[in-house]
N, C-alpha and C positions, 0 to 999 in steps of 0.2 A: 067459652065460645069466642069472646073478642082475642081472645088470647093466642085460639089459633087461628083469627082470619090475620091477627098481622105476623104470626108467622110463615103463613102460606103467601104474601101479602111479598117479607123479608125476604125470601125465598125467589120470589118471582125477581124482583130486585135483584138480586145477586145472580141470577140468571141471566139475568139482560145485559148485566154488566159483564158477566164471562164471555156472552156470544162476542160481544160490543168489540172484546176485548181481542178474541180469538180473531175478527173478518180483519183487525187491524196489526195482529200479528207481529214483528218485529218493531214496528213502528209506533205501537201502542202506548199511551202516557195514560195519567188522571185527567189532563185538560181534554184532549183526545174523545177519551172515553164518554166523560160529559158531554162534550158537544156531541155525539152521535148519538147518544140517548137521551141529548135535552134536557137535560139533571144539572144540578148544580154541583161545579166542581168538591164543593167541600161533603156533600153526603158520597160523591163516587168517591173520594180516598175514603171513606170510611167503610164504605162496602168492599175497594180491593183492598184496606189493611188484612178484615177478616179471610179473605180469601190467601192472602198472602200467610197466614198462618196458617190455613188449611194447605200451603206447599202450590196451593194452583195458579199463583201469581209471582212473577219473578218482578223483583225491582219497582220501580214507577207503575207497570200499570203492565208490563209484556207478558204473555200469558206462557204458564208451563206448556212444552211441545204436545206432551200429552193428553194433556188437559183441552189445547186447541185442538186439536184431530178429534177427540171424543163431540166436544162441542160443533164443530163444524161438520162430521157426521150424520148427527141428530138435527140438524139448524131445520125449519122446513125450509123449504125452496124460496117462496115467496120474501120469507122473512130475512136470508141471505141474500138473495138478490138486493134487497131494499136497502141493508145496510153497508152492503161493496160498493154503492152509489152513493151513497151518505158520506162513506168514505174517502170515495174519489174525489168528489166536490171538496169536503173537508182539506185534502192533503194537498190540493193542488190550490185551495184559496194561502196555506200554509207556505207554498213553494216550494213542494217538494219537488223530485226529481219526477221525467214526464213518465218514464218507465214505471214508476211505481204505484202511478195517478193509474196510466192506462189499465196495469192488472189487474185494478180492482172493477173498472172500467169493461173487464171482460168478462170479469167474474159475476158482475150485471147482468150480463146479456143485451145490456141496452144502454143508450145517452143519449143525452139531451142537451141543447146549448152547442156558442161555438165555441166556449173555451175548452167541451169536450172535444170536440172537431179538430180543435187543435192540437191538443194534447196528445192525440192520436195519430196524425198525422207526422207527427214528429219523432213518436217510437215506429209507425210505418216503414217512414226514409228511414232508418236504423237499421231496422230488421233486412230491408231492401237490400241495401248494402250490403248486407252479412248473409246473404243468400237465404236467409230465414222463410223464404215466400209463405206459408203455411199463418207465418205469424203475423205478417205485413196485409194478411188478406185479410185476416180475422180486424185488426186494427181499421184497415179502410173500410170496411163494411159497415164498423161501426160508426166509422166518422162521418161516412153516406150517409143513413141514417139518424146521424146525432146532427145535422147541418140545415139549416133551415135556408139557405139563402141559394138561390137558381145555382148560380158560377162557381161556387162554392163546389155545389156538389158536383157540378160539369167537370170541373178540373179533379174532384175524386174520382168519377169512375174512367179517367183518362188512364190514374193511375194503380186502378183494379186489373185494368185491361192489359198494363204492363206487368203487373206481375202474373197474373194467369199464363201470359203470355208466354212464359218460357216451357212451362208444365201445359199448357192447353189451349193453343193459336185457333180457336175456334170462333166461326162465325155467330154461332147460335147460339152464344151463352149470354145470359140477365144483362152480365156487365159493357158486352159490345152491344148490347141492344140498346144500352145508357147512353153509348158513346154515341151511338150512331143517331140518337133524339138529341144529343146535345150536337152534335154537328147541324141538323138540319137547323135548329134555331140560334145557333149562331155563339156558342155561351162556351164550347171548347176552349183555354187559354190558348193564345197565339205562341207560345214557346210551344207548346204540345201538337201542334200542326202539323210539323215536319215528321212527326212518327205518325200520326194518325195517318195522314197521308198512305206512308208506306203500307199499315196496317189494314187500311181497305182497299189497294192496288192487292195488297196477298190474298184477297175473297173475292178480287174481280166486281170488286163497289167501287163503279167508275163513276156514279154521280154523286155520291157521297166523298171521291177522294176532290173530283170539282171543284165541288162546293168546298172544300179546306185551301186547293189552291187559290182558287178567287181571294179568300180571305185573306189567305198570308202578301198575295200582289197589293190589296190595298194598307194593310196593318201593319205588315212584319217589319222590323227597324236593325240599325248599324248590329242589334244583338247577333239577330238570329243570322248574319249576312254568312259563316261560314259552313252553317246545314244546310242554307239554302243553296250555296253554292253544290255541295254535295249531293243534295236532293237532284239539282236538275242535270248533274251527272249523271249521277245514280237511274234515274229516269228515261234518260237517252240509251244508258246501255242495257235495265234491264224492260222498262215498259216504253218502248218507240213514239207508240201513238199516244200516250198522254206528252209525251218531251215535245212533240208536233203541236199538239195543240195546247200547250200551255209552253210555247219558246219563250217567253220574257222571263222565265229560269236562266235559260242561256246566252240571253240577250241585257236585258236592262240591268242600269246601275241599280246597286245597294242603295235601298232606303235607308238614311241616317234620322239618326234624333238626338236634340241634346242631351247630355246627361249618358247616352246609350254607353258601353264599354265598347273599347275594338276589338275586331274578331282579332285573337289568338293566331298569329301565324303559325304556330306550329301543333293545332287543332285536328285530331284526325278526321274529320269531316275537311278543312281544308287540304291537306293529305290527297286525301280519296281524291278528291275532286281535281286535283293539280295530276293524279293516276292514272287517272281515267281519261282525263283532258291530253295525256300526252299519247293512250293509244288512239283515238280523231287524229292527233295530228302524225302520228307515225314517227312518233321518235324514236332513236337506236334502241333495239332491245336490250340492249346491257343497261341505258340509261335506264329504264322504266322498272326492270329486273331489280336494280338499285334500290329504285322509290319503293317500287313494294316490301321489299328485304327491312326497310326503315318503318314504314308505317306498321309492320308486322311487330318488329320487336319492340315498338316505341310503345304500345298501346296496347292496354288491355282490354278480352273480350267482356263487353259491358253491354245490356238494350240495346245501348244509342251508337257502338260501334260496330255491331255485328256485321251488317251489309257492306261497311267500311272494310273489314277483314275480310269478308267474304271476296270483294271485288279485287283486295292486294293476294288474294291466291289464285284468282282466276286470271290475274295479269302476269304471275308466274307461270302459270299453263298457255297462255298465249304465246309468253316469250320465247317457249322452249324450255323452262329451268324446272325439268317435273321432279328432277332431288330432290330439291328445295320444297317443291309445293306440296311432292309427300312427309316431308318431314314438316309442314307447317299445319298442313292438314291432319297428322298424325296428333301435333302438339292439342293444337287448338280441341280437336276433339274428345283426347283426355282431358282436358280443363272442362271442355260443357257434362263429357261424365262425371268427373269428380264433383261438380257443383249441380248436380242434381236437374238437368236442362236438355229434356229433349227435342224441344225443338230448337235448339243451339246443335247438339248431336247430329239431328237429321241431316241439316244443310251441311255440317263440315263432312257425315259419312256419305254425302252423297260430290262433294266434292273430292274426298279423296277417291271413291268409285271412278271418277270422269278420270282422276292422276292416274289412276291404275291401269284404267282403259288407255292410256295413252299412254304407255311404256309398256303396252302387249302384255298385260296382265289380267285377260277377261275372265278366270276362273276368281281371282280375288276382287275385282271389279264386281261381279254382280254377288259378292256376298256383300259389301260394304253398300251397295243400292239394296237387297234385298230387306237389312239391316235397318236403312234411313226408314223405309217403307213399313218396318214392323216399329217403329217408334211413335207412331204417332198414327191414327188412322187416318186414312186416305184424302179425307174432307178435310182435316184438318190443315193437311200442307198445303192446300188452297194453290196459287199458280206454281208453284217451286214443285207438285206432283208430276208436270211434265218433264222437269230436269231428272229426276230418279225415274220414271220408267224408262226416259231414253238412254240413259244410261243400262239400266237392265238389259231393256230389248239388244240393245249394241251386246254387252258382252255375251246374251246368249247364242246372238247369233253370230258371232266371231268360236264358236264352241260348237255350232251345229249344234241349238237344240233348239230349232225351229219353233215345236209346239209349246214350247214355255214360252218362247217371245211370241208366238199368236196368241195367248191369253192374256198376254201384258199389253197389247196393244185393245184388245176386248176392254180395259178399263174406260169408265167415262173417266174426263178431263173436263174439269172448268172451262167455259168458253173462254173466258177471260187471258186462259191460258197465249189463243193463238191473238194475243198482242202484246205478247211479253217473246223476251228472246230466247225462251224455253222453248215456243216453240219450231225453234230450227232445228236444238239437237234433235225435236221428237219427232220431223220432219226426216231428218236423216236418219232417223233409227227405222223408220215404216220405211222409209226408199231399199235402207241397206238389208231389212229383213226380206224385203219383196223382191228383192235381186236374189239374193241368197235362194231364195225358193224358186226363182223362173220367170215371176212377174214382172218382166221388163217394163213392160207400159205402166203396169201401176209403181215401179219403182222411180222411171222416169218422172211422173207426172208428181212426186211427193220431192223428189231433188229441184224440179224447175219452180216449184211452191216456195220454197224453202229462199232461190235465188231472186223469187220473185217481191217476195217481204223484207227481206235485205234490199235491196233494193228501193221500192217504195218506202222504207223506213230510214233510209242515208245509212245504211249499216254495210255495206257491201264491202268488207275490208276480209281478205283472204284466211285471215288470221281467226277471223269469229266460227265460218262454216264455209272449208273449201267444196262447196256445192258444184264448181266445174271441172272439180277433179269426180267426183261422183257421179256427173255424167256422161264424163269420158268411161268413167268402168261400164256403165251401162250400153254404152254404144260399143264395147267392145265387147261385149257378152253377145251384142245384135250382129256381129261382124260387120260393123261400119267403122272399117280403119281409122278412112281422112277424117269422119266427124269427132270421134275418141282422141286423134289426135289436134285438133282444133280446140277442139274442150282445152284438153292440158297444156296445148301452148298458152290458151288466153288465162290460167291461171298461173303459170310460170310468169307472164307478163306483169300479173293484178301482185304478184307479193315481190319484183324485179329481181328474180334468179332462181336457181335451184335451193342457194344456201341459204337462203335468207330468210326459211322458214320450213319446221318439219313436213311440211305438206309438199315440198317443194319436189324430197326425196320419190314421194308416190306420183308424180307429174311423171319424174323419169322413169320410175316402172310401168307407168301405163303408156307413154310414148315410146320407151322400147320394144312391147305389145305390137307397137305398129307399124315397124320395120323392119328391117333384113338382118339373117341375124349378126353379122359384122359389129353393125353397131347395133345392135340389142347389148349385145356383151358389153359396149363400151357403155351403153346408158346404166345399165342394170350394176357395173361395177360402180360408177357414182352415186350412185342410189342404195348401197351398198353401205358405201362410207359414209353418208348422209344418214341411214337408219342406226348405224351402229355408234354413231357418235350423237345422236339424238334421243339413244336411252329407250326405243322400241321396240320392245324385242320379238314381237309378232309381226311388225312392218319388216324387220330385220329378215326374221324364216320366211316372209311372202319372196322378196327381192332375193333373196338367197337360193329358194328353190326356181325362181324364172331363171336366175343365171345358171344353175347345173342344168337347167331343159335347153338354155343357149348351146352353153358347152357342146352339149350329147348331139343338138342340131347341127355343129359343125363338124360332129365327128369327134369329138376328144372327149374320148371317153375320161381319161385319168384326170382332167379338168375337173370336170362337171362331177366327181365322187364328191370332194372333200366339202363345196358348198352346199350339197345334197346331204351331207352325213349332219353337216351344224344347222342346217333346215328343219331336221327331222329334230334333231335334239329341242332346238328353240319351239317346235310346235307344238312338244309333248309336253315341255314345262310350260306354257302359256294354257294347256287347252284346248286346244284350233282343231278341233275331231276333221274340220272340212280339210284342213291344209294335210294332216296325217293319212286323210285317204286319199290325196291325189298325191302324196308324195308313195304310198303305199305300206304303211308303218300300222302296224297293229298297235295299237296304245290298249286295247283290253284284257284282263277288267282293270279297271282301274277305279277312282273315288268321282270322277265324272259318271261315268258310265249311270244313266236310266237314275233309282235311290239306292246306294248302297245302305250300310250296314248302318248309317243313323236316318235312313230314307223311307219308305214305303215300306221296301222289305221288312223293313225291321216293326213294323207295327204286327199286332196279333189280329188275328183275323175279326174278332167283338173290337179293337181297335180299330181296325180298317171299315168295317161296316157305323160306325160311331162319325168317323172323321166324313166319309163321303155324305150321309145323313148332313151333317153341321154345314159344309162345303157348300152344300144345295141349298141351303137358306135356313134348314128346319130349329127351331127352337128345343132347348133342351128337354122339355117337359114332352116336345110332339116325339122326339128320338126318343123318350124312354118308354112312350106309350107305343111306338110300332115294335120297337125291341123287347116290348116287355123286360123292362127293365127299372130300376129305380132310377128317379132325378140324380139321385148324390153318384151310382154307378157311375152314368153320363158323365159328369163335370170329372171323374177322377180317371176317365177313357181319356175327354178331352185334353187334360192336365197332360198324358202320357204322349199324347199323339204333338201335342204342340214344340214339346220338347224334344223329341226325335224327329219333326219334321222343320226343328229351327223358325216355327212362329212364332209370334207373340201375340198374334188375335184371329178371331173367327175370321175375317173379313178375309185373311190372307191365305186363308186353309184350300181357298179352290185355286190360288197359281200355286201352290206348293206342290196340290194332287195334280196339276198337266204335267209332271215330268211324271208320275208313274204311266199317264195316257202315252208322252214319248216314247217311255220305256219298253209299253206294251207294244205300239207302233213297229218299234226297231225289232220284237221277237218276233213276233207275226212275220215281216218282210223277209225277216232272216232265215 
């Protein structure tokens, strides 16, 4: 009897010592081993010799591979969790490497202490760096947890927030909910300010971003002096009324401290800021064209520079230089795809949208907006949602497809939005859709909106939103000559000449509008070489086709063929269904036209009935109970429908379905 309680006794023994042996895996010794089972080192060698003759023990104490997977296997859960933490502690009082501390740290599920907190914290920033976000999250979560001290953990879920942040800018998750209780009491690190900042101006949390700049006016030191400087650029040009009420950004010196470092003169936040500072002051556009060209190549897209690039491509679209800005915007947006980062994607495919749109590209315009807007749900892009629908609405309705930009305009919009300077473009998208359709007055009344916030906000530079060139088109749609031409003189005036900015060129189309046609020809040829050497090839076919109507209006006929024949061409490759039926060109069918062959049509009719259901709100389980149909059916309809009508989620399925309503529209009428 006693004989086999100490071998069942032995047994258990040697079992302890394999698990022991297996959770510590490459790292595994006899001292090792003891300490994590509490045993004295000289009965563990004597337990791994025997083991080591049974082949399940390699060298000192490492355990055979296969012998570890059989054991780790069978470990219960409890009893593996208990000993990865016995572990951790173990190898990191040893000093091992943090990486190796943490895995076992993870293999836990749990920590304790702040040497845990640190050690975590440490393969976090690692993993951060190496794009790992999956594995940096798993780390901070634990060190949130493993951390017992207020600031401590303030300053963790700062940088929970930033790694979500690139995969899921969301207001509503645990971790901004963290951020946003450690801002009200005050425990945020003052280095981390300057993004938090930004991070709740994106969710339109204006007293929550407040309350961060208050702090940084009395805290912030010689450190932070070149984000700050950035910051209250960045502020002025994209959120007006916080720049207003919080000018001692723009105004008051750098707080220094002893000991602080100097800002980094060639810091892409001071960059930004020296870029942004030079369109306020209207420096040559070549000069600024320059800057941005440098801050582009110098600096990689990182968290802390994003908005930094974002502003050196949007001061190349100011300047005129939209080659450039599609090729930067091109670049930039294959790097946030390859590194796994949709909301780095969103904003650069919604800036090359705006490139596109502005070189008379509205059919690729609103796939790269359509694009930004299937990457990320709607709430999610928080105020930067107004820059992608108005880029949509603009290129649909540069394409005559009215009822698609009436449902894009049907989205709610953060109010937040109409105090940022998103919303001008989306001010001028409702102006320019509501002209498009007849709506004078309400188009007028969304232009003089648009003139009247640049204005109250110090923004009124020609270059941002020529708002009175848009209401010269207006007053010329009303047959009010002098006022249409009043409009465009006073913006010919605001940017000082026709050349001196591509907006300049549509001044002279719409003031040749409203004179004889002598000098119509002579305006409409300037405007001519203005679009054509400005890289717009839809502004190009508008001024193209008013000059052959010149031509025809004096009678010369053979004139007015040849800029009528390259009007027609430039309308048909841009899109411009509008400009093609007053030039009188059939472009049908063609891959615009209603859905083609990857659109509507092409869904099966339990397809179509599946996608309209989903479209209207219904839940998969209520679509497959009116269909009589199975759940799984549903989801593999859906799966069908999404990919032929170019979504990527429910929420997007009802502006995808108004172009078949278009479509239907345009057979009916026809």
């Amino acid at each position: 009897m006693g004989a086999g309680v100490g071998t069942r006794t032995a047994e258990a023994e040697r079992l302890r010592v394999a698990r022991a042996a297996a959770v510590l895996g490459e790292r595994a010794t006899a001292a090792r081993v003891a300490a994590l089972t509490d045993r004295e080192p000289g009965e563990i060698r004597a337990i791994i010799a025997e083991l080591a003759r049974a082949g399940l023990i390699l060298g000192d104490g490492r355990p055979h591979p296969d012998m570890a997977a059989l054991v780790l296997r069978e470990l219960p859960g409890e009893e593996c969790r208990a000993l990865h933490a016995g572990a951790a502690e173990l190898l990191c009082r040893e000093g091992l490497p943090a990486v190796t501390v943490a895995a076992h740290l993870v293999e836990a599920g749990d920590a304790r202490g702040s040497w845990a907190a640190q050690v975590l914290l440490e393969v976090a920033d690692r993993a951060f760096e190496a794009d790992e976000l999956d594995s940096a999250g798993t780390y901070l979560e634990l060190a949130y947890r493993a951390s017992r001290r207020a600031d401590e953990r303030a300053g963790i879920a700062t940088r929970l927030v930033a790694v979500e942040w690139r995969i899921n800018p969301s207001g509503r998750t645990r971790n901004f909910g963290r951020l946003k209780a450690a801002l009200r009491t005050g425990r945020v690190p003052c280095p981390e300010l300057p993004m938090t900042v930004l991070q709740m101006l994106w969710h339109g949390h204006i007293l929550h971003a407040d309350h961060a700049l208050l702090r940084l006016r009395r805290e912030a030191d010689a450190a932070l002096g070149d984000r700050l400087e950035f910051l209250g650029a960045w502020l002025r040009y994209t959120h007006p009324v916080q720049a207003q009420r919080h000018s001692w950004l723009l105004t008051a010196p750098r707080p220094a401290a002893s000991g602080s470092p100097a800002p980094h003169r060639d810091s892409a936040h001071r960059q930004g800021a020296a870029l942004l500072d030079g369109l306020w002051k209207q420096r040559p556009p070549e000069e600024t064209a320059a800057a941005a060209q440098r801050v582009l190549a110098q600096h990689r897209l990182a968290p802390d520079t994003v908005e930094v690039l974002v502003a050196a491509v949007d001061c190349l679209l100011h300047t005129d230089r939209l080659a450039a800005a599609d090729a930067w915007c091109a670049s930039l947006l294959a790097e946030a795809t390859a590194r796994r980062a949709p909301t780095w994607q969103a904003l650069f495919a919604t800036a090359r949208a705006e490139t596109l749109l502005r070189k008379g590209n509205p059919v690729e315009a609103a796939g790269h907006a359509t694009a930004a807007l299937n990457l990320l749900p709607a709430e999610q892009l928080g105020v930067w949602l107004g820059r992608a629908v108005a880029v949509l609405v603009r290129a649909l309705t540069a394409q005559g497809r009215h009822v698609e930009a009436a449902a894009q305009l049907e989205r709610p919009l953060p109010r937040a939005v109409f105090e940022t300077r998103f919303a001008l473009g989306y001010l001028r998208a409702r102006g320019e859709h509501c002209l498009a359709i007849g709506l004078l007055g309400e188009a007028e009344r969304h232009f003089r909106r648009c003139g009247r916030l640049m204005t109250e906000w110090g923004l009124d530079f020609a270059w941002l939103a020529p708002w009175r060139n848009d209401l010269a088109a207006v007053s010329l749609a009303a047959g009010e000559s002098r006022q249409a031409r009043a409009f465009a003189t006073r913006h010919l005036d605001a940017i000082g000449g026709a050349e001196r900015h591509h907006s300049g060129g549509v001044s002279l189309r719409l003031l040749a509008a409203t004179g004889d046609p002598l000098r119509r020809v002579t305006l409409l040829r300037r405007a001519a070489a203005l679009a054509r050497s400005g890289g717009d090839e839809l502004e190009l076919a508008t001024v193209l086709a008013d000059l052959g109507a010149a031509y025809r209006a004096l009678g010369e006929a053979d004139r007015a063929r040849p800029p009528l024949r390259e009007a027609a061409r430039l309308a048909e490759t841009s899109g411009a269904e509008p400009l093609l039926a007053r030039l009188q060109v059939d472009s049908s069918p063609g891959p615009r036209d209603a859905m083609g062959g990857n659109g509507f049509e092409a869904l099966s009719p339990a397809e179509r009935r599946v996608a309209e259901l989903a479209a209207s709100g219904n839940r998969n389980r209520d679509i497959a109970e009116t269909l009589d149909i199975t759940t799984s059916t549903v989801e593999q309809h859906l799966t069908r429908v999404y990919r032929k009508l170019s979504v990527a989620r429910r929420s997007e399925l009802r502006f995808a379905l108004a172009a078949r309503t278009a479509a239907g529209g345009r057979t009916a009428t026809g």
